[in-house]
Structures are given as C-alpha cells and as structure tokens.
C-alpha positions as CSV (number, residue, x, y, z in Angstrom):
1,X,-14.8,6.3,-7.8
2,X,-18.3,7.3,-6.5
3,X,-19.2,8.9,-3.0
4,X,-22.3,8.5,-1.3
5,X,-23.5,11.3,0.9
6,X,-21.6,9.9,4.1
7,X,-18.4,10.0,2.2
8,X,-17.7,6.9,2.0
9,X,-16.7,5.3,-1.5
10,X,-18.3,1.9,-1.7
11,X,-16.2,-1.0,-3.8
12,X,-19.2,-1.4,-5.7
13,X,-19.2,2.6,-6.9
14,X,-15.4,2.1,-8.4
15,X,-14.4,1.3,-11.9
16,X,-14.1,-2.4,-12.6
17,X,-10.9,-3.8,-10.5
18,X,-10.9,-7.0,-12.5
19,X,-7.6,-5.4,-14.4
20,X,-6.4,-4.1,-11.3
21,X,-6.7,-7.7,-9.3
22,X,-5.2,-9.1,-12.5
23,X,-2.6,-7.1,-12.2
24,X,-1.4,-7.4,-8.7
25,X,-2.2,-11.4,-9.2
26,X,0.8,-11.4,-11.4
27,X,2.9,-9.4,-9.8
28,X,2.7,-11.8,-6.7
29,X,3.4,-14.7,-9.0
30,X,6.9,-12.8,-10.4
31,X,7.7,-11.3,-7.3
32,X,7.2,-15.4,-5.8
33,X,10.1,-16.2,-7.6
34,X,12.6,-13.6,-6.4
35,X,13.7,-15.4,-2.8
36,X,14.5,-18.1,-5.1
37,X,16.2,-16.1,-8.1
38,X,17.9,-13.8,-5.2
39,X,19.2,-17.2,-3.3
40,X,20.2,-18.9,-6.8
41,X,22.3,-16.1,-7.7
42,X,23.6,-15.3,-4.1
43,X,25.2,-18.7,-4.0
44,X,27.6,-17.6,-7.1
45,X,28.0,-13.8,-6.6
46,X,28.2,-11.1,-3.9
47,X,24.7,-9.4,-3.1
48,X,26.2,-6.3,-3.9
49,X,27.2,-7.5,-7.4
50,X,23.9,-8.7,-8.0
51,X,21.9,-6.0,-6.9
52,X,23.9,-3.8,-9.3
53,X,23.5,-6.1,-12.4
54,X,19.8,-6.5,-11.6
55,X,19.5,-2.4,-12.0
56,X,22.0,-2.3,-14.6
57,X,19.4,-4.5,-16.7
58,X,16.4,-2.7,-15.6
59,X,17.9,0.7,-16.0
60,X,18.7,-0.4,-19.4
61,X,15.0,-1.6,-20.2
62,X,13.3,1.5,-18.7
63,X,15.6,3.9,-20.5
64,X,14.4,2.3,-24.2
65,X,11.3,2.5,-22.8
66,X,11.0,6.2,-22.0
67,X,12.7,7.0,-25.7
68,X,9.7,5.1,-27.5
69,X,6.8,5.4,-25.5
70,X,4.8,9.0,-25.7
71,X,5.3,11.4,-23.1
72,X,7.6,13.3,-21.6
73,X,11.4,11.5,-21.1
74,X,12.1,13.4,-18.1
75,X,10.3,14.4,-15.2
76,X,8.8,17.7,-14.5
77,X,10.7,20.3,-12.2
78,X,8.3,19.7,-9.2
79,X,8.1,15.9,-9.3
80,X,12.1,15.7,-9.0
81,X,12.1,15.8,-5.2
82,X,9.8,12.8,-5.4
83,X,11.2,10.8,-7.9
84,X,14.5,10.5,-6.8
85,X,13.5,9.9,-2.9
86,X,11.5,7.3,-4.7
87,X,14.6,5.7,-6.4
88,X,16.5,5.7,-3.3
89,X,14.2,4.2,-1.5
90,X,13.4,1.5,-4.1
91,X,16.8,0.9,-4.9
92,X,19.9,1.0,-3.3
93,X,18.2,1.0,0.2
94,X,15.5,-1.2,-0.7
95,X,17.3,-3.6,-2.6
96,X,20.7,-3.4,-0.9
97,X,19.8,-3.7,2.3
98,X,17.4,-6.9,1.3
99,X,20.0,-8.6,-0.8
100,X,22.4,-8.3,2.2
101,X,19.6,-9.0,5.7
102,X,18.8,-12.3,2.9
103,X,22.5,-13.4,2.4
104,X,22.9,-13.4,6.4
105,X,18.9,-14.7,7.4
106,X,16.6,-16.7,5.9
107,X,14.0,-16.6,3.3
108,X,11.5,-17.7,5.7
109,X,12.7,-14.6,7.8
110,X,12.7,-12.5,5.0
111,X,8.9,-13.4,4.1
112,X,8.0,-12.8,7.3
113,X,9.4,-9.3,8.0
114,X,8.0,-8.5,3.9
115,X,4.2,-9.7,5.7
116,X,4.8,-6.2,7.8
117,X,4.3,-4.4,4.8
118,X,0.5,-4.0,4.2
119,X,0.4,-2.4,8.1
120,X,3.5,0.1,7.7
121,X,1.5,1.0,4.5
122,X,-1.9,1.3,6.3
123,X,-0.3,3.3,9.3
124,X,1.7,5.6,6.6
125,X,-1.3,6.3,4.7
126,X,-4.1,7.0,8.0
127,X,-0.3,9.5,9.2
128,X,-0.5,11.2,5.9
129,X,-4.0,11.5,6.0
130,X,-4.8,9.5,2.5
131,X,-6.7,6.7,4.1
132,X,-9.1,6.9,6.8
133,X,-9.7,4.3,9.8
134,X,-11.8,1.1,8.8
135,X,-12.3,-1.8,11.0
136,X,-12.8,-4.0,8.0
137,X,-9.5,-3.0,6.6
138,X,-7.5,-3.6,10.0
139,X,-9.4,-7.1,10.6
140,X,-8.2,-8.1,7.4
141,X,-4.6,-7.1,7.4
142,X,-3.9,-8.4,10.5
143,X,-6.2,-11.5,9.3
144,X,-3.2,-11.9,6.4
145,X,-0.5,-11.0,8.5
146,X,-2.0,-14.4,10.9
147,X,-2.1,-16.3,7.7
148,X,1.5,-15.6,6.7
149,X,2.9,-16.7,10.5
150,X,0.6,-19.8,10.3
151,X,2.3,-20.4,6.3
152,X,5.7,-19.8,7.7
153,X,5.8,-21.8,11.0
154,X,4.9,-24.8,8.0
155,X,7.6,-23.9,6.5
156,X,10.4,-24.1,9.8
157,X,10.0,-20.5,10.7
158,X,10.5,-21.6,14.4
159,X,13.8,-23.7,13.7
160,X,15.2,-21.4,11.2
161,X,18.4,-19.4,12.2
162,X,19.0,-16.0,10.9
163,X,20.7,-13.2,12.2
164,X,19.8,-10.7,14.1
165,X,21.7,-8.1,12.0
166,X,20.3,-10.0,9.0
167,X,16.7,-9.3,10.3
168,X,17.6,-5.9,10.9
169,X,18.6,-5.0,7.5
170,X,15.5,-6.7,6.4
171,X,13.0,-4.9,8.2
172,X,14.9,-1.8,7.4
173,X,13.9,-2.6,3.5
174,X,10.6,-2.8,4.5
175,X,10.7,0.3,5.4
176,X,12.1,1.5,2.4
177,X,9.4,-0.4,0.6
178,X,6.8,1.1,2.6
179,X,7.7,4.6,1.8
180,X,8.1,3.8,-1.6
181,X,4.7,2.5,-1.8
182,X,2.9,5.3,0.1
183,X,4.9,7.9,-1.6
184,X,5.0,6.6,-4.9
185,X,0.8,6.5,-5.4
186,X,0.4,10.2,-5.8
187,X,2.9,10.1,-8.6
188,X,1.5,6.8,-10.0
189,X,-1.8,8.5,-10.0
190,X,-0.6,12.0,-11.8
191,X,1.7,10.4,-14.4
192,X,0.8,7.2,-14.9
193,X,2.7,4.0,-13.9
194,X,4.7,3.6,-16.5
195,X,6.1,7.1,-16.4
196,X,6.7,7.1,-12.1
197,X,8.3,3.5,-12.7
198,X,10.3,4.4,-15.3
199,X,11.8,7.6,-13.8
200,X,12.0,5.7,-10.1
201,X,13.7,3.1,-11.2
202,X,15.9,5.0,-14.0
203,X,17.4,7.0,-11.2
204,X,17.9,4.3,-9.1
205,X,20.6,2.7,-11.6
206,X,21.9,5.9,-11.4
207,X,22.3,6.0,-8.2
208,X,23.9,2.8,-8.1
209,X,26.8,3.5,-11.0
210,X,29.7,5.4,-8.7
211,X,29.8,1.1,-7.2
212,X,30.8,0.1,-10.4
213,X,34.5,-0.1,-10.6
214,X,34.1,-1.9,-6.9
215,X,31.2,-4.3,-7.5
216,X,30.8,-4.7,-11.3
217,X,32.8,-8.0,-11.1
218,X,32.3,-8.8,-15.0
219,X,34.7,-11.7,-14.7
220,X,32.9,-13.4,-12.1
221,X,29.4,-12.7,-13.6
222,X,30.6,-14.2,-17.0
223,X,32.3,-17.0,-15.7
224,X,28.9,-17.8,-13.2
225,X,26.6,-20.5,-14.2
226,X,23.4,-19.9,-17.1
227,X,21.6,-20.0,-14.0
228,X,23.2,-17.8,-12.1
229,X,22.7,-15.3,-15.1
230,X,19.4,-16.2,-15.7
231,X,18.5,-15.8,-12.2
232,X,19.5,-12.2,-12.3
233,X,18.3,-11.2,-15.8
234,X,14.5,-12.9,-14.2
235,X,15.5,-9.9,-10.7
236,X,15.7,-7.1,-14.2
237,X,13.4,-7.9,-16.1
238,X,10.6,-9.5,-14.5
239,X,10.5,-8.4,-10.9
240,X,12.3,-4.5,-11.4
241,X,10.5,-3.8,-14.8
242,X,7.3,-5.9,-14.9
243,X,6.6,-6.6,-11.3
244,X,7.4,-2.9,-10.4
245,X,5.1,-2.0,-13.3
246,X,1.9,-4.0,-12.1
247,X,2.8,-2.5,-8.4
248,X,2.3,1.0,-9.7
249,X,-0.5,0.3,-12.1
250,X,-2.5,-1.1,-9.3
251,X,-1.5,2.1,-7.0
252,X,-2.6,4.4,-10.0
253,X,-5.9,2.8,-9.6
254,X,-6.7,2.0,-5.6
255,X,-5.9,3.1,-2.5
256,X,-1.9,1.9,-1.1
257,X,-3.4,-0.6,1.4
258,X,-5.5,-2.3,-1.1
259,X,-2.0,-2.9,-3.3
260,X,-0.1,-3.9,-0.1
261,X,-2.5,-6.4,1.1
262,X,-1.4,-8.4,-1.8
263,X,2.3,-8.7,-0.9
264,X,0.6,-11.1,1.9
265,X,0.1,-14.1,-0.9
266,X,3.6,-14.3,-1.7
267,X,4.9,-16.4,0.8
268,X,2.0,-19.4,-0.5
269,X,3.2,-18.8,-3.8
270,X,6.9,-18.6,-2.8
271,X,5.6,-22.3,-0.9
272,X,4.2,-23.8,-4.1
273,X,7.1,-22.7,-6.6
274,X,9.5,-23.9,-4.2
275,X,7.1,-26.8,-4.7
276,X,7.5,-27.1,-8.3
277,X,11.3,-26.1,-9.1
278,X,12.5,-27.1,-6.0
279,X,10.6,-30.1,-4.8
280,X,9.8,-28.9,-1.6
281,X,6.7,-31.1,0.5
282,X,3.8,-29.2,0.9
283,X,2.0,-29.2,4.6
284,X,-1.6,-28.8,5.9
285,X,-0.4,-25.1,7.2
286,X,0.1,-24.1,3.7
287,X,-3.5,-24.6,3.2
288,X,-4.5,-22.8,6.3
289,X,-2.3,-20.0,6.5
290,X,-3.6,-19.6,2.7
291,X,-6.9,-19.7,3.5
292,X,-6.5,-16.8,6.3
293,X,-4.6,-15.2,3.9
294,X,-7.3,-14.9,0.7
295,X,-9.9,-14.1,3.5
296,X,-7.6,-11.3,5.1
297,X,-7.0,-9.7,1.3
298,X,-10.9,-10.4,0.7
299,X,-11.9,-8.4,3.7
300,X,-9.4,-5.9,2.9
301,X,-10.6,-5.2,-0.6
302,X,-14.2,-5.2,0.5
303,X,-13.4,-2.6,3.5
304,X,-15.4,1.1,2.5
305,X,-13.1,4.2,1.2
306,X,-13.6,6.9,3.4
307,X,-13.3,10.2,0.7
308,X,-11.8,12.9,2.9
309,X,-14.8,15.8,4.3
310,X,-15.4,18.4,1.7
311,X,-14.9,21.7,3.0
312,X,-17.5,23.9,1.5
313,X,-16.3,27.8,1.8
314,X,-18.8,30.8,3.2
315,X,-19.7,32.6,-0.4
C-alpha cells in the first residue's frame, strides 16, 4: 500500500481489493445464515451442546488442515500469548456467551447489538494506535450502523422482547468479537490467515474439551432431527472454518475497520434468507436501511489510511 508525502495511503495506491471485497462478500452471505442455523438447532439442543459440537467439527477440520498444508503446525513461542487470547475470545466467550444472550433474546436483538461491531473495532484500533482519525470513516460507520436500526425496526425490533440479561450476554460477545478482530490482524498479517485461523480456532476446541462429559449429549444430538444436525455441521464448517477464514484473509489485507464495516450487511442478508427459506415478507425498510447500509460500507472503504509519522533519527 502506497504513501503519498502527507502520509496518507490512498485506496487507489493499494493492491487490487476486488479479492478482498469478494471475500468479505461471502463471508456475510455464510455468516447470514447463522441466526437461522443457531435458532434451528437451539430449538432441539442446549446452546451449550451446540456450541461444543460446532467446535468439535471445526477443531476437527482445522487440525487436517494444519497436517497437510505447508508451514509450520504449531505456532511460534512468541505468538502463543496471542493465539490463545485469540481462541478464548473467539470461542468459548465469543460463541458461548452468543449462543446463550440468543437463546434468552432475539435475533433481531442479536443483529442489532453485532451492528456495534465496526465502532468497538474503530475505537480499539484509533486506542491501539493502528488506525488514525477520519471523518469519512466515522460518517460511514455510523451511516451503517443508521442503516441496520432502520433494517431492524422493519423487522419488529421495537415489539420484540428479549432479555435484558439476554442482551447483556450478547453485547458482551461483541466484545469478544471485537478484540478478536483488532487483535487478530497483526497475526493475520505475519502468518497468514489460514495459519492465525487455524491455531485460533484449534485452541479454541481445546479449550472447550474439559465440558465434554457435561455437555457432549451424544444421545440427544443423534436422536435430533437431519436438520438439527445439518444446522450445526453448516455453524463448523461454513461459518467457524470458511467464514472465519474469509474474516482473516480480508484482515491480512486491510485495515480492521474496513473488515468490520462489512458485518453491517448481514442483517439485509439475514432479511432476504429468512426471505427465501423461511418465507418471511419483505418491507420498504429493508430497502432503505440497505441502501444506508452499502453507502455507510462505501464511504468507509473510500475513507484515506493515515500511515503512522515516520520518525527519521539524527545520524
């Protein structure tokens, strides 16, 4: 990524992001269909059980990956402390503490609270010192995050009840999801994606295996319906291996807020696949709060990188 002579990195002096945009376009589309997998399989099984089962299958899928892909299986001595925050933050209190805020609120709620995401990761970044302050960027998330209220007050935001302590939980996995964002790029960006998501999410099922002989359930999971099943193979496979994948690739490449300004077009895709599977009417604020949406993410991605000052030393 080029710099001018002001320091600021223009969109137009980057690699191509058509791969990158690609990217993240998918991963909205998968991660779109994990209210609905998460609800499907929530009506059968404990959150607890399916969160485990969900890791279980990804930790399965990134473990064959690491033995046949080149590179290193294991992760260097001084990228430890990283990686495991990382899979504690991505998965037992990222994905617990959604899977139970989800089973006690809504998934309107949930989409809401999940639209806080590009700002935590904005804020986090500007703390940290990785981003620097643009007006452009701000107008846009906030742009997104009007989009998303607009989507969801379509949808029955107002007149849907969820729990307080079902919020709470949820906004606490945004957290989570923040960190693991923010955090996760520098180690996206030395290793690659594939390595930082594989070791992430690898100790993350480890972290989860001492709830085995409480949550495991194997009874209950064989005896639940092929959707039920399915719905939880789709929350391994596609959303904690594929989805997490994309995330990471497109956090290799650009800076965090760029990748979490996209987490703002799930709820209109969440809208039209509850269209399609479920049947669901769509409304004139789907259309709108789109609209603001694609024009907050536009403005985003079109915001100026401000390269930190380069000190130049006395010689």
């Amino acid at each position: 990524m080029g710099a001018s002579p002001t320091g600021v990195v223009t969109p137009g002096s980057a690699a191509p992001l058509g791969r990158v945009y690609a990217a993240l376009t998918v991963q909205v589309l998968i991660s779109a269909g994990t209210y609905l997998a998460a609800k499907r399989a929530m009506t059968e099984l404990s959150p607890f059980t399916v969160v485990l089962w969900r890791f279980l299958v990804c930790g399965v899928a990134f473990t064959l990956l690491l033995a046949l892909t080149p590179g290193p299986t294991l992760p260097p001595r001084a990228a430890w402390k990283r990686v495991v925050l990382l899979g504690l933050m991505g998965g037992p209190v990222n994905q617990t503490l959604f899977f139970s805020g989800l089973s006690r609120s809504t998934a309107a709620h949930a989409a809401l609270l999940y639209a806080l995401t590009p700002m935590g990761v904005y804020v986090a970044s500007l703390v940290l010192g990785r981003e620097r302050v643009s007006t452009r960027a701000t107008a846009g998330i906030l742009t997104a995050l009007v989009g998303v209220v607009v989507l969801l007050l379509g949808r029955g935001l107002a007149s849907a009840q969820g729990s307080v302590q079902g919020d709470l939980l949820i906004l606490t996995a945004v957290v989570a999801w923040v960190i693991y964002t923010t955090e996760g790029k520098p180690l996206a960006s030395e290793y690659g994606p594939l390595r930082a998501t594989a070791w992430t999410m690898t100790v993350a099922t480890a972290l989860q295996l001492p709830l085995i002989p409480f949550v495991l359930k194997p009874g209950e999971v064989w005896a639940a319906s092929f959707a039920a099943k399915g719905a939880i193979v789709y929350l391994g496979l596609m959303t904690s291996v594929v989805a997490y994948l994309l995330w990471y690739y497109a956090l290799s490449k650009v800076p965090a807020s760029r990748v979490a300004i996209f987490s703002n077009l799930q709820p209109a895709a969440t809208a039209l696949a509850a269209w399609a599977v479920l049947n669901e009417s769509l409304h004139w604020e789907l259309a709108l709060g789109g609209a603001l949406v694609l024009v907050g993410v536009r403005l985003t991605q079109r915001a100026p990188v401000k390269a930190p000052p380069v000190v130049v030393e006395a010689g």
